[in-house]
ROLUM-836228 format. One record per residue (C-alpha): x, y negated, z; residue number from 0; residue in one letter. Coordinates in Angstrom, 1 decimal, always signed. Each point is the difference from the previous one (the first is absolute). Example, Ala and Ser with C-alpha at 12.3 -4.5 7.8 and 13.67 -1.06 7.14 Angstrom:
2
{{+12.3, +4.5, +7.8}, 0, A}
{{+1.4, -3.4, -0.7}, 1, S}
This chain:
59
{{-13.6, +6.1, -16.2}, 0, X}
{{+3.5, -0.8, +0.4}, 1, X}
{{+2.0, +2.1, +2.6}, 2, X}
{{+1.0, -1.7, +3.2}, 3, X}
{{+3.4, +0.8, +1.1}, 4, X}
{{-0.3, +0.1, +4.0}, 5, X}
{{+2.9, +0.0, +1.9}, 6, X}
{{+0.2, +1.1, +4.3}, 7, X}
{{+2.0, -1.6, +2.5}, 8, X}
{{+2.6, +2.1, -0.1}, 9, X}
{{+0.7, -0.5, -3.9}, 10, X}
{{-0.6, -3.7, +0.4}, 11, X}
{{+2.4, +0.2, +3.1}, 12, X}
{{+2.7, +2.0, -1.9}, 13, X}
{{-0.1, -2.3, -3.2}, 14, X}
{{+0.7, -3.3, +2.5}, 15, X}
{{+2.5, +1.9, +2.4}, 16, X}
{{-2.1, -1.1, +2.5}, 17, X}
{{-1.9, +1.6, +2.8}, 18, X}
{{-3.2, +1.1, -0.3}, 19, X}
{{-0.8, -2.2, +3.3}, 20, X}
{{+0.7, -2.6, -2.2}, 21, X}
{{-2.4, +0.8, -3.0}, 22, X}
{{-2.4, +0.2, +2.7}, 23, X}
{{+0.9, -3.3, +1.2}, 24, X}
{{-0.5, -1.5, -3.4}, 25, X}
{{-3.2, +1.3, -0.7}, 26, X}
{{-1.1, -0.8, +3.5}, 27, X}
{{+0.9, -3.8, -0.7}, 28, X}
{{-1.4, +0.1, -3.4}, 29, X}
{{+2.9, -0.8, -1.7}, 30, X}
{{-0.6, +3.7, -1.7}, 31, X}
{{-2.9, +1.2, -1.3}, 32, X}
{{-1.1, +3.4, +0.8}, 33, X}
{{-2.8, +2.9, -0.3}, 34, X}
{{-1.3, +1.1, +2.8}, 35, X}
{{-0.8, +4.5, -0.3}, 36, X}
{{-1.4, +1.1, +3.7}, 37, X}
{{+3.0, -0.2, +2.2}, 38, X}
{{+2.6, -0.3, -3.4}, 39, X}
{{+1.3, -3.4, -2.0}, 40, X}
{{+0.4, +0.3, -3.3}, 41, X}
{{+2.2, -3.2, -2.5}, 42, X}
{{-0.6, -1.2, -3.4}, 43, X}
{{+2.5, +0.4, -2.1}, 44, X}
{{-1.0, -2.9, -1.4}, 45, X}
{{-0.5, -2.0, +3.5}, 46, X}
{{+3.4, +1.3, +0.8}, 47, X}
{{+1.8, -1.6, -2.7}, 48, X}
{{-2.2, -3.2, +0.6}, 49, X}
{{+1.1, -0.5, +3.4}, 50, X}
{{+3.8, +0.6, -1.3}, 51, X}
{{-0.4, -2.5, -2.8}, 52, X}
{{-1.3, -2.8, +2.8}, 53, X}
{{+2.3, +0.7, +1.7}, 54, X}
{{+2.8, -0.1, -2.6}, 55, X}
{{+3.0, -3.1, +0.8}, 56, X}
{{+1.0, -1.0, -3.6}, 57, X}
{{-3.3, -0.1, -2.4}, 58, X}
């Protein structure tokens, strides 16, 4: 099984230079998928650069 690289708000936050308020927004909106652990989110690496490339001005 491949290993899946999970990322927390705060990393996803850091590598955006945005809040983490506004990670939580994101995922709250669904615009960012997320993982759920008890009271904990945890980001796809791989969702992460998904939601970047959507979101991307000059394809």
């Amino acid at each position: 099984m491949d290993q899946v690289r999970l990322l927390t708000i705060a990393d996803v936050a850091r590598t955006l230079k945005v809040s983490k308020m506004t990670i939580y927004r994101y995922i709250k909106k669904k615009k960012l998928c997320a993982y759920k652990l008890d009271q904990e989110f945890r980001v796809n690496r791989e969702d992460l650069q998904k939601f970047l490339e959507e979101r991307k001005l000059n394809k």
